[in-house]
C-alpha positions as CSV (number, residue, x, y, z in Angstrom):
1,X,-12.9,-6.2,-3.9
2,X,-10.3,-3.8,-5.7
3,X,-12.7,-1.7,-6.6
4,X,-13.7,-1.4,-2.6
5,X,-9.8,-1.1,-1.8
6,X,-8.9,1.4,-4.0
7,X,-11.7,3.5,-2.8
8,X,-11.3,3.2,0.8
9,X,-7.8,4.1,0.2
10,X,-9.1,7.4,-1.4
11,X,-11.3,8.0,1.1
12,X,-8.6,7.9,4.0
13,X,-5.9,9.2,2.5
14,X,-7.9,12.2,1.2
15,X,-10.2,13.2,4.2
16,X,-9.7,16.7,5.4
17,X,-10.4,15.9,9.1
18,X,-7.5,13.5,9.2
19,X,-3.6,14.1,8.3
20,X,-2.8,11.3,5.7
21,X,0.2,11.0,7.6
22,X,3.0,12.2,4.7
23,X,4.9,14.3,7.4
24,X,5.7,11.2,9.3
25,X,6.8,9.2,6.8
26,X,8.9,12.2,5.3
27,X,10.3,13.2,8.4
28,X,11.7,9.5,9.5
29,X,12.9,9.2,6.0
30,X,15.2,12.2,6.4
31,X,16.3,11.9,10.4
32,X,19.3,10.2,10.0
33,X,20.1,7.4,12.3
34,X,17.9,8.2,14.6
35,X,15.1,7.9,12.1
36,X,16.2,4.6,11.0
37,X,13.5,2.2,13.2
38,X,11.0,4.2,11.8
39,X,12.5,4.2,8.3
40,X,12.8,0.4,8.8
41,X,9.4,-0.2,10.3
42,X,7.4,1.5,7.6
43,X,9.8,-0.3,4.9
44,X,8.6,-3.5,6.3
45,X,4.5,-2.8,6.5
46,X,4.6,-1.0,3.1
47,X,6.4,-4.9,2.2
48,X,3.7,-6.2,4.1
49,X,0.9,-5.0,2.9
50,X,2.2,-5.1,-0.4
51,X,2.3,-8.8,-0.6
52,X,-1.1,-9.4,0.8
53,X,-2.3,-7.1,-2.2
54,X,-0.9,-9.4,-5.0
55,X,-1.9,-12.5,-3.1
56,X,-5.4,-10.8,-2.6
57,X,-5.6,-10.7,-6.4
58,X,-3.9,-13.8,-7.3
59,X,-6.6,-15.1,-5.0
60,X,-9.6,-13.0,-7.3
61,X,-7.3,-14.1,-10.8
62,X,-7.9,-17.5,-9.5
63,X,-11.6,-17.2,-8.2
64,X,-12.4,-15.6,-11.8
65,X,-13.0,-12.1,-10.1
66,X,-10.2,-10.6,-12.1
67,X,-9.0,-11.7,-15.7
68,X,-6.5,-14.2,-16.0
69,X,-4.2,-11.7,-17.6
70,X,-3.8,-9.8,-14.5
71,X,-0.5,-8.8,-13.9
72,X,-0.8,-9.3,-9.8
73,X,2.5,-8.2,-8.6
74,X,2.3,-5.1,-11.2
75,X,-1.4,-4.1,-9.3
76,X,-0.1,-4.3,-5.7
77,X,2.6,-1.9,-6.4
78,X,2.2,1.9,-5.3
79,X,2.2,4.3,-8.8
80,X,6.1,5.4,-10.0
């Protein structure tokens, strides 16, 4: 299952056909007030989906699909 996830996300957020969508985010993050239910709104499904990662692999930790020492909330979190 992570290993699926974290190559889907390659594949969509690196396709050359398709804008990965970084201007967006960029631009509501720097548009002042105006920007803000934008800012707000990808705040909360970055949250989101965030959370249904590290219960996703709380859920394989538990299942045995990933080993017990798996830090879950460290894996759902983007790089630094």
């Amino acid at each position: 299952m992570a290993t699926a996830l974290l190559n889907g996300t390659v594949q969509a957020t690196t396709r050359t056909d398709c804008p990965s969508g970084c201007l967006g985010v960029q631009g509501s993050l720097v548009s002042g007030d105006l920007g803000l239910p934008a800012r707000d709104a990808l705040i909360e499904w970055r949250n989101d989906a965030r959370l249904r990662l590290e219960e996703r692999f709380q859920r394989a930790v538990d299942e045995g699909d990933l080993q017990e020492v798996a830090d879950t909330a460290l894996r759902s979190r983007p790089p630094a």
